[in-house]
C-alpha angles and dihedrals in degrees: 000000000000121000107228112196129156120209108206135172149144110293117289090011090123117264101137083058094045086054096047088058103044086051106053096043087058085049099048084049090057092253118131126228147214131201127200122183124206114200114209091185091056095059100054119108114291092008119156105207105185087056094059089049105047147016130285122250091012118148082249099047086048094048084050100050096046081057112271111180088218129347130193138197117206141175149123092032092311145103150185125194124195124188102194096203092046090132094158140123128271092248092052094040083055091055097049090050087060097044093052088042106053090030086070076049098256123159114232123192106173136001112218118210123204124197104343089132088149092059127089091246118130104262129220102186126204113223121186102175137041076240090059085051093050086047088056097041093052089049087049089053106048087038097244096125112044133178103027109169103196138331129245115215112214128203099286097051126051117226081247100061087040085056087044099057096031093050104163101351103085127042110205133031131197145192137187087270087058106065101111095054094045096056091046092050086053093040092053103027108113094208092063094063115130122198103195096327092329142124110238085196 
């Protein structure tokens, strides 16, 4: 089974570490990754996405625009694959990741998402200041976040004064010194089961 966790948080609260670090404790240990990547900015009104994630007038950019279905770029042991009328959900475009994943035989053992607040996963926020912790609170509170999971503590707020503020509204909270356990409480934790992209809750 996949582990299927997002890391979400305010702007430059530290989710691209925290993923870093998820992810190569899962590597070292011999587990495999995905990463999924969820783009805010692309979503507002008018947005062209494929302009903010790759570069004009590129092989790629001019299949795209003539209406290929998907186009990739690959090399040097890398791709990346776009599909230009992708317009799902972050729950659906987890599921078709999987499936295009596992279908080239690839073993997943966790999908990363990063950003996707607004999605029923289970969180785990990054918070970097005692003003990040006030911000999550507030959204607990007025409902407007659900289904955090836990909370990572970055280099400007202790994991105390995050339990402080959080009191009761968070169940887990982690530092930089807890990475290991925290990988291993994701990597065991029954609730965090995915089935192609869904939840076996």
């Amino acid at each position: 089974m996949t582990v299927g966790i997002a890391v979400m948080g305010r702007q430059n609260s530290g989710k691209t570490y925290w993923v870093e670090r998820i992810v190569a404790r899962w590597r070292a240990q011999g587990l495999r990754a995905a990463v999924l990547k969820h783009d805010g900015h692309a979503d507002g009104p008018g947005a062209q996405v494929l302009r903010l994630w790759q570069k004009a007038g590129s092989d790629t950019d001019r299949a795209v625009s003539a209406g290929a279905a998907a186009a990739a770029v690959f090399g040097g042991g890398a791709m990346m694959l776009m599909w230009p009328e992708a317009d799902e959900a972050v729950e659906a475009a987890a599921q078709r990741l999987l499936k295009v994943l596992c279908a080239g035989g690839e073993r997943i053992d966790a999908v990363i998402l990063e950003g996707g607040k607004s999605t029923m996963w289970p969180k785990l926020v990054a918070l970097r200041t005692l003003d990040d912790a006030v911000w999550l609170r507030n959204g607990l509170a007025g409902g407007v976040l659900r289904n955090v999971w836990g909370v990572l503590c970055g280099d400007g707020l202790s994991k105390g004064e995050a339990a402080r503020c959080l009191a009761g509204l968070v169940p887990r909270v982690y530092d930089e010194h807890d990475v290991a356990e925290l990988c291993e409480k994701l990597r065991t934790d029954p609730h965090l089961r995915l089935r192609t992209g869904v939840w076996t809750q």
